[in-house]
Backbone as CSV, one residue per row, in Angstrom:
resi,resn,N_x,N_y,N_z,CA_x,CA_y,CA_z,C_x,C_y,C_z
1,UNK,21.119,64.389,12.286,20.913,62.972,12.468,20.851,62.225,11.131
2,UNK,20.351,62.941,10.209,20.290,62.658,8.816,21.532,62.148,8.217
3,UNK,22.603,62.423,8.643,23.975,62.186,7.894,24.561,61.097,8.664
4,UNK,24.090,60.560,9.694,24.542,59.653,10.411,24.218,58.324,9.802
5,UNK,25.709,57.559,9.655,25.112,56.018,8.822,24.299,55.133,10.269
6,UNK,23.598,54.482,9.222,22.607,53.203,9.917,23.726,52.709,10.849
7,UNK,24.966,52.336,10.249,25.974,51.385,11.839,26.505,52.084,12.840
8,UNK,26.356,53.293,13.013,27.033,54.219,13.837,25.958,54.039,15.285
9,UNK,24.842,53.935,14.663,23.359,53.483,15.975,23.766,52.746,16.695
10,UNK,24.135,51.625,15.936,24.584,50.366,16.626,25.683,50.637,17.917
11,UNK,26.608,51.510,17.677,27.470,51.678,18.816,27.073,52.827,19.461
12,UNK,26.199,53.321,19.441,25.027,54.676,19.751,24.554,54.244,21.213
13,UNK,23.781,53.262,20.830,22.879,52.233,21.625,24.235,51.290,22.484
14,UNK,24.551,50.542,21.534,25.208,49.179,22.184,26.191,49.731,23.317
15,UNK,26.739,50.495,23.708,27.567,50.952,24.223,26.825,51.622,25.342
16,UNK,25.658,52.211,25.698,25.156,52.306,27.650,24.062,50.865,27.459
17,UNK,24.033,49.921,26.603,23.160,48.915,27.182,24.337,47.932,27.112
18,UNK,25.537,47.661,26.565,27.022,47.375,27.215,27.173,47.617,28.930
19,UNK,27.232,48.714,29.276,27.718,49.291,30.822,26.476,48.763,31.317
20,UNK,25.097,49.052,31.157,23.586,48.660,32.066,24.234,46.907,32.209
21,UNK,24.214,46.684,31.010,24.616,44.563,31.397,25.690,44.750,32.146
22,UNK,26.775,44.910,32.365,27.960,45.022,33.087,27.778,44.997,35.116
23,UNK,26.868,46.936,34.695,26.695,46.557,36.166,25.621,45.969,36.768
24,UNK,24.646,45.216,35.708,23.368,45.068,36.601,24.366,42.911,36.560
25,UNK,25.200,42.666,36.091,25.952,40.998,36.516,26.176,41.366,37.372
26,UNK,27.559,42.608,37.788,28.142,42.861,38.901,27.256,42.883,40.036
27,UNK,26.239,43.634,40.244,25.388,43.426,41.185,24.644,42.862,41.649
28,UNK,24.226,41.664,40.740,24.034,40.295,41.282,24.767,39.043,41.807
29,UNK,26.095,39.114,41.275,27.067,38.826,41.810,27.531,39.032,43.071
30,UNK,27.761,40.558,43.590,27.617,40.568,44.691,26.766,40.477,45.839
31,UNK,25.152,40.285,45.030,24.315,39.932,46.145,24.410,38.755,46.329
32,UNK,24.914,37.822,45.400,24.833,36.538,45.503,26.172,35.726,46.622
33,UNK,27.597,36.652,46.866,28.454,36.458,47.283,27.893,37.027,48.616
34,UNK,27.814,38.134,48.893,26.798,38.030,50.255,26.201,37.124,50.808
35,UNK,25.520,36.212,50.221,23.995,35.765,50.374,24.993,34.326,50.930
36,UNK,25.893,33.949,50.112,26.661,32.734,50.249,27.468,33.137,51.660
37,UNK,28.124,34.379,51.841,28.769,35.013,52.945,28.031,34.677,54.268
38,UNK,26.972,34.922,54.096,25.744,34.955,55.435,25.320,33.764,55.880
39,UNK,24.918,32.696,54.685,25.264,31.270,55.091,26.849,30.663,55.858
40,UNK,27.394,31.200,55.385,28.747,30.723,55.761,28.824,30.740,57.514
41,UNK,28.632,32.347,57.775,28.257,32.789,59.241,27.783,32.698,59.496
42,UNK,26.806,31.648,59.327,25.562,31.223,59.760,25.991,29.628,60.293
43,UNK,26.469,29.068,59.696,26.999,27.879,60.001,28.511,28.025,61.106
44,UNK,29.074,28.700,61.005,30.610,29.027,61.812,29.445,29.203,63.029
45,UNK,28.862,30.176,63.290,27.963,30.526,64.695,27.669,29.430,65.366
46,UNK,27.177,28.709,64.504,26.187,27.154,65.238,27.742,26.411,65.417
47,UNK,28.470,26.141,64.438,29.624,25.317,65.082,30.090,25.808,66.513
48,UNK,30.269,27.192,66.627,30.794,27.587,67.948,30.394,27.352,69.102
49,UNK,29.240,27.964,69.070,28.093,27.578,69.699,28.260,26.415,70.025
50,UNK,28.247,25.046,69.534,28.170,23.800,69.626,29.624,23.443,70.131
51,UNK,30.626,24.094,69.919,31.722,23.995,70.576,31.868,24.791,71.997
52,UNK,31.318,26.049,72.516,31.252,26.165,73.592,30.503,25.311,74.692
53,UNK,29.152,24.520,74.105,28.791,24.089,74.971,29.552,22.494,75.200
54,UNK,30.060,22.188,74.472,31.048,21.069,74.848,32.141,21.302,76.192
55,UNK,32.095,22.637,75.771,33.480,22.816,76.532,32.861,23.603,77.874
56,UNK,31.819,23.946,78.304,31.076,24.262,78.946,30.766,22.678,80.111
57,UNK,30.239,21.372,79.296,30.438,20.155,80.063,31.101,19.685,80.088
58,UNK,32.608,19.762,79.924,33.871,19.405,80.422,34.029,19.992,81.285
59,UNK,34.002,21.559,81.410,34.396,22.538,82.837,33.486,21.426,83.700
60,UNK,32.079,21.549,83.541,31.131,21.063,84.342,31.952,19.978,84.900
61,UNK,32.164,18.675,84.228,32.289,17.689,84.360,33.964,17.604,85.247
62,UNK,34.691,18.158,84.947,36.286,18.416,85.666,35.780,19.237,86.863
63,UNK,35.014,19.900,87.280,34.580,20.594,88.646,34.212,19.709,89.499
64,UNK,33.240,18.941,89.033,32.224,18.335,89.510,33.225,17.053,90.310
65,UNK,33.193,16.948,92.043,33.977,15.736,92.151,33.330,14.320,92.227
């Protein structure tokens, strides 16, 4: 270890706390694209929803004489 220069550490180190930053963005990233995902289907549901029952009182309403 003795013969090793002082800048060689630097890429010793910098290089798995390089990859740790890498994947610990990536994986907030994708929790965060999830998280936006789940809202998304969260809102499409209620639109549907809100569109079946429209169309639910039209049947009603076209039956009904």
């Amino acid at each position: 270890m003795e013969s090793m220069p002082w800048f060689a550490w630097i890429a010793i180190v910098g290089i798995p706390c390089g990859i740790t930053y890498s994947l610990v963005v990536t994986a907030i990233k994708e929790k965060t694209k999830r998280a936006e995902l789940a809202v998304g289907d969260a809102r499409l549901t209620e639109r549907v929803n809100a569109l079946e029952s429209r169309l639910a009182q039209l049947e009603s309403a076209r039956t009904t004489p």
